[in-house]
N, C-alpha and C positions, 0 to 999 in steps of 0.2 A: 791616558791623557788624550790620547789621539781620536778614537772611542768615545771618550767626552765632548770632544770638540766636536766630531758628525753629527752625535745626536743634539748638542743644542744646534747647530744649523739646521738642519731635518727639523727642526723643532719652531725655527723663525721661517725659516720657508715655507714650512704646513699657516702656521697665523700669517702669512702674507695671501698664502694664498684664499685662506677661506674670507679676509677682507676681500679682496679681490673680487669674489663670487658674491660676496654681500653688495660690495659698489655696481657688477653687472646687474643683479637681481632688481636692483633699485631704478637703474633707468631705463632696462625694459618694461617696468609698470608702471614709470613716467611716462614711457612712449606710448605703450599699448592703453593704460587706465590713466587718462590723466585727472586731477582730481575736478569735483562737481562742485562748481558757485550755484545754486537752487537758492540763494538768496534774492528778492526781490522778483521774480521768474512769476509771474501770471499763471493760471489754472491750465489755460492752452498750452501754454509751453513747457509746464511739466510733464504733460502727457504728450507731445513730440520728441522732450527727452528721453521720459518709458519707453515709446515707441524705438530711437534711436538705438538706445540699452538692449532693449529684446531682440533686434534686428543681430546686433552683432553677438550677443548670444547664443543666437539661433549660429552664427557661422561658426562660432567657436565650438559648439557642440557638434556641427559637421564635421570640424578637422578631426576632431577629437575621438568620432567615430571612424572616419578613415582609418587614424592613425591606429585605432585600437584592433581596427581589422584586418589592417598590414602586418600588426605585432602576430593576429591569432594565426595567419597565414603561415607566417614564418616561422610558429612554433608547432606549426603541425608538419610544416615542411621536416625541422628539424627531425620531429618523432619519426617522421616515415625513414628519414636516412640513417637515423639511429637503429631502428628496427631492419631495415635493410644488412648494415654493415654486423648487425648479431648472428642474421641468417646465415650471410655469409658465411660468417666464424666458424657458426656451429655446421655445416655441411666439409668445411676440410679438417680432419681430424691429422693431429700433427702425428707422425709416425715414433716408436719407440728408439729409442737411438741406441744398437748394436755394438758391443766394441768390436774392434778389426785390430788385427793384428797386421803389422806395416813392416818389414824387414828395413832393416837399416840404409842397405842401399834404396830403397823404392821412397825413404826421407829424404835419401841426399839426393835424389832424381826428383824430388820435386822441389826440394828448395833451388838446386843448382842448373836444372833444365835438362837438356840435352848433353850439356857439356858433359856431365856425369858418366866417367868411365873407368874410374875404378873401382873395384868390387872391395866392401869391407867385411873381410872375414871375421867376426868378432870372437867365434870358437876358435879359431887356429890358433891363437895366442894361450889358450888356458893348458891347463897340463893335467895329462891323462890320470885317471885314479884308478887305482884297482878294488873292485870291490869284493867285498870278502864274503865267501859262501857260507852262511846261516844254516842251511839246512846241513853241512856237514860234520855238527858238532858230535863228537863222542860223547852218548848218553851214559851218566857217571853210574846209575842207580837204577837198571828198570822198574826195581818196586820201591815205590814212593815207602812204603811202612816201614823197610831196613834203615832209611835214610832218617826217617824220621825219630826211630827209636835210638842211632849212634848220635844224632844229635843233641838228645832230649838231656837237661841239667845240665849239672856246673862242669860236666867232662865232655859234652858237645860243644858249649860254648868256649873252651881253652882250647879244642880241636878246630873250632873255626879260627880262633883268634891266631893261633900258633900256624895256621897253612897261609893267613893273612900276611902274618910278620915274615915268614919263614923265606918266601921267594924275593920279598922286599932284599934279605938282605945278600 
């Protein structure tokens, strides 16, 4: 609803406005062009009004140049600053951005300043593990073939299954 309602005023606003633009448009070509009575006007005096016409013509066509050379100025201005600010760019190449490793206290010292004076031990709190030596297994079978022939068919797999159950229970 709401949304409806902007867009039809956006919508009376925009028609007000390009009347608007049409009522200026109209009385600066009243003022500038106002219209020609050449009715009843004598051969002299239509060629003092030519002459009038061309006169201002000619001025119109000066400003016109100015203005278009103002415009080519400022677009070449434009281009030199645009090609300038690329130079730039491309001469500082942005560095690759490194992780850092930041200890917890060197966080709380920069958030909290100076004031920061106590140390946060974040290991102390955890609890010790003991790890268990791997390399000290007792090797069951040095030769892989015995192993493999006591387990081979239906009376290895009830020898696995039964050392499986066996300590479970």
């Amino acid at each position: 609803m709401l949304k409806s309602l902007m867009v039809a005023k956006a919508k009376e606003e925009l028609e007000q406005e390009i009347v608007v633009k049409e009522d200026e448009k109209h009385k600066y070509l009243a003022e500038r062009a106002p219209p020609l009575h050449t009715g009843g006007m004598t051969l002299a005096q239509l060629q003092d009004l030519c002459k009038e016409l061309h006169a201002k013509i000619d001025v119109v066509d000066e400003e016109r140049y100015d203005i278009e050379a103002k415009v080519m100025l400022n677009t070449r201005e434009i281009k030199d600053l645009n090609i300038k600010v690329l130079d730039l760019r491309g001469k500082f190449k942005r560095p690759n951005l490194r992780r850092v490793r930041v200890s917890a206290d060197a966080i709380l010292r920069s958030l909290l300043g100076s004031k920061h004076k106590v140390s946060m031990d974040l290991r102390a709190n955890l609890k010790s593990v003991k790890k268990e030596d791997t390399e000290k297994r007792p090797v069951e079978d040095s030769d892989w073939r015995k192993n493999v022939e006591a387990m081979s068919g239906m009376e290895g797999r009830k020898k696995m299954f039964d050392a499986a159950k066996g300590p479970a229970q």
